[in-house]
C-alpha positions as CSV (number, residue, x, y, z in Angstrom):
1,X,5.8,10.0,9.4
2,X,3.9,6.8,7.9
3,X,4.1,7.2,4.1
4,X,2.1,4.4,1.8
5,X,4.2,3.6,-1.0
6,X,2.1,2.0,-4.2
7,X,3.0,-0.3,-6.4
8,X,1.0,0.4,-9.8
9,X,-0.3,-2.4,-11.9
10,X,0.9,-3.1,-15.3
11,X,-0.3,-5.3,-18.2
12,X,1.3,-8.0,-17.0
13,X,0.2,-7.6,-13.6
14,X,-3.2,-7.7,-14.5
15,X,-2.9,-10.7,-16.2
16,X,-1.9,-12.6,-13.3
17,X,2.3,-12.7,-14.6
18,X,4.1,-13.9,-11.2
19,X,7.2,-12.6,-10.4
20,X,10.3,-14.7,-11.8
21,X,12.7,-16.2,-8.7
22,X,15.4,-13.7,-9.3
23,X,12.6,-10.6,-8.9
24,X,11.6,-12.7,-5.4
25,X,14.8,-13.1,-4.3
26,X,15.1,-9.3,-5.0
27,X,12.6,-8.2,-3.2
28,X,13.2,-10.5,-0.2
29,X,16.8,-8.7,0.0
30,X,14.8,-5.4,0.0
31,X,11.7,-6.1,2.3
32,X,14.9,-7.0,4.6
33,X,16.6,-4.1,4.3
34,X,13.1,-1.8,5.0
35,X,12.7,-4.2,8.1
36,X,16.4,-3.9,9.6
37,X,16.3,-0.6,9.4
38,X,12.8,-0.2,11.0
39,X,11.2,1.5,7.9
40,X,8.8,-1.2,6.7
41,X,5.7,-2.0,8.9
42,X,3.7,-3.8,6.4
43,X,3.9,-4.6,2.8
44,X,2.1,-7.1,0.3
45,X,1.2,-8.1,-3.1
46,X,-2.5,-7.8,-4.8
47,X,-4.3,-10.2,-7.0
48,X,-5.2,-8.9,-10.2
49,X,-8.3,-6.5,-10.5
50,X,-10.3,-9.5,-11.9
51,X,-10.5,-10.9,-9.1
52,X,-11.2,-8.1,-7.7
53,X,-14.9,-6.0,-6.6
54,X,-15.6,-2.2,-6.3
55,X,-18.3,-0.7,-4.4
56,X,-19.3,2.3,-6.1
57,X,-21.5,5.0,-3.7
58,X,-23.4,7.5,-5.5
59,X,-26.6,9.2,-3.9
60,X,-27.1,6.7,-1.2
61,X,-27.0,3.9,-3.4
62,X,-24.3,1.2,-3.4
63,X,-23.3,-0.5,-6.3
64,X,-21.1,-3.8,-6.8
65,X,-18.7,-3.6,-10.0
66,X,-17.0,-6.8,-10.6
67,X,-13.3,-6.6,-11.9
68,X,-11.6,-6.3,-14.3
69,X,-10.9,-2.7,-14.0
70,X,-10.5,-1.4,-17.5
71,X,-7.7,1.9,-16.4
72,X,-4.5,0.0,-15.4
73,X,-2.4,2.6,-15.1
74,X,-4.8,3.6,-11.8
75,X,-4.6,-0.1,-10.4
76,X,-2.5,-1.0,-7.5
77,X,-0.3,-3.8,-7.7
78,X,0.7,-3.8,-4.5
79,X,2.1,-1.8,-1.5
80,X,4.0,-1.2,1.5
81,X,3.8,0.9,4.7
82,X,6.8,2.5,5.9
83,X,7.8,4.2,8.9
84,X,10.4,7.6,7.5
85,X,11.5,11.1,9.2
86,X,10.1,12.7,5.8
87,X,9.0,11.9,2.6
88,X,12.4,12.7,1.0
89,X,13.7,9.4,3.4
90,X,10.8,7.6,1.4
91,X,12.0,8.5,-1.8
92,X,15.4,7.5,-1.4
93,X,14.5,4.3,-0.1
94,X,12.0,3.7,-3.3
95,X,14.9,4.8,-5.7
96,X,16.7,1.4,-4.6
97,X,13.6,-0.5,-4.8
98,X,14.4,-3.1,-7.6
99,X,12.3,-2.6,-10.4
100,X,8.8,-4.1,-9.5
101,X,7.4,-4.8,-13.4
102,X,10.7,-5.9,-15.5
103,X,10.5,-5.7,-18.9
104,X,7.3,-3.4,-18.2
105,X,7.6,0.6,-17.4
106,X,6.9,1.1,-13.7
107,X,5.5,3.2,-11.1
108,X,5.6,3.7,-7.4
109,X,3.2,6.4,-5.9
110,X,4.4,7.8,-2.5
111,X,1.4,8.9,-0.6
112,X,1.6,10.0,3.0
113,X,-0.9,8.6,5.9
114,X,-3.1,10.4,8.2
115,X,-2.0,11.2,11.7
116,X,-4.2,12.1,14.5
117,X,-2.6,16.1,14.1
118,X,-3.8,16.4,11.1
119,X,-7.3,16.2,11.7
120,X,-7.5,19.1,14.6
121,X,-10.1,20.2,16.2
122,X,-12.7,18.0,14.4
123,X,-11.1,14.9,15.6
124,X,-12.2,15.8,19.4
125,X,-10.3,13.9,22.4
126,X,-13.2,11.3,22.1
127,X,-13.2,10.3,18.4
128,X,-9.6,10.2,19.1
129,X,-9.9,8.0,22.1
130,X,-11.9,5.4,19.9
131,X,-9.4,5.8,17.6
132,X,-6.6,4.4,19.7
133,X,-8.8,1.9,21.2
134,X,-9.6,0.4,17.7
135,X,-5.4,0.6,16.9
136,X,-4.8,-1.4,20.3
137,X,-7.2,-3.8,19.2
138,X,-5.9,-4.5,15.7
139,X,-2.8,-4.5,17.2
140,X,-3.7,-7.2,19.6
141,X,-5.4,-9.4,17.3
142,X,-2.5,-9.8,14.8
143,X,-0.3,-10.9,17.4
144,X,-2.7,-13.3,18.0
C-alpha cells in the first residue's frame, strides 16, 4: 500500500526558518534509510504558504487566494510517499523519523493513497486504462 505521510507546518515553518545542518544531515540519514529499504518513492519540502496560492471552487466559480494561509496547524510542510505492507509499517517507520520542527511541537499525518481497487465498478476497465497510460507517461518523462 502507498501511504502519504505529511509533514505539518509550524510557526517557524511558515516563516521561511531553514533547517539547521545537523536537522539536514538527519534527515539525509533517514530519507536513506526509507530508500534502502524500498519504502520511500518520493519525498520533499514546501515553501511557506506565502508564497503559496489556493484556488477556491464554489458554484462554478474559481477563485485565487493568495497566501499566507492564516490556520497553520492545517498547512503542510512537507511530505513523503512511501511504499509499506500496512499502515502500521508506516507508523513505525514515522516513529524514527527525527523530529521535523525542533524546538517547535510537531506533527506527521499518515494518510493512505488511492488504488485502482478501491474505486470498483465506477472506475470501468477504460477509465482505468487512461489511468495507467497517464502513470507510464509520468513515469517516462521523469526519467527523462
Amino acid at each position: 500500500m502507498r501511504v502519504m505521510v505529511i509533514v505539518k507546518a509550524t510557526k517557524n515553518s511558515e516563516k521561511g526558518v531553514m533547517p539547521s545542518e545537523k536537522l539536514l544531515t538527519e534527515m539525509g540519514n533517514f530519507n536513506e534509510e526509507l530508500v534502502k529499504a524500498g519504502v520511500m518513492l518520493a519525498g520533499d519540502g514546501l515553501h511557506p504558504s506565502s508564497k503559496g496560492k489556493r484556488v477556491r471552487f464554489a458554484a462554478g466559480d474559481r477563485q485565487v487566494i493568495d497566501g499566507p494561509f492564516a490556520e497553520t496547524k492545517e498547512l503542510v510542510a512537507g511530505y513523503w510517499i512511501w511504499q509499506v505492507k500496512s499502515i502500521e509499517e508506516a507508523v513505525q517507520w514515522a516513529r524514527r523519523c527525527p523530529d521535523p520542527m525542533p524546538g517547535e511541537e510537531a506533527e506527521l499525518e499518515i494518510r493512505p493513497v488511492f488504488e485502482a481497487e478501491d474505486f470498483g465498478a465506477e472506475l470501468t476497465p477504460e477509465l482505468k486504462a487512461q489511468e495507467d497510460r497517464l502513470r507510464a507517461e509520468v513515469e517516462r518523462r521523469r526519467g527523462s
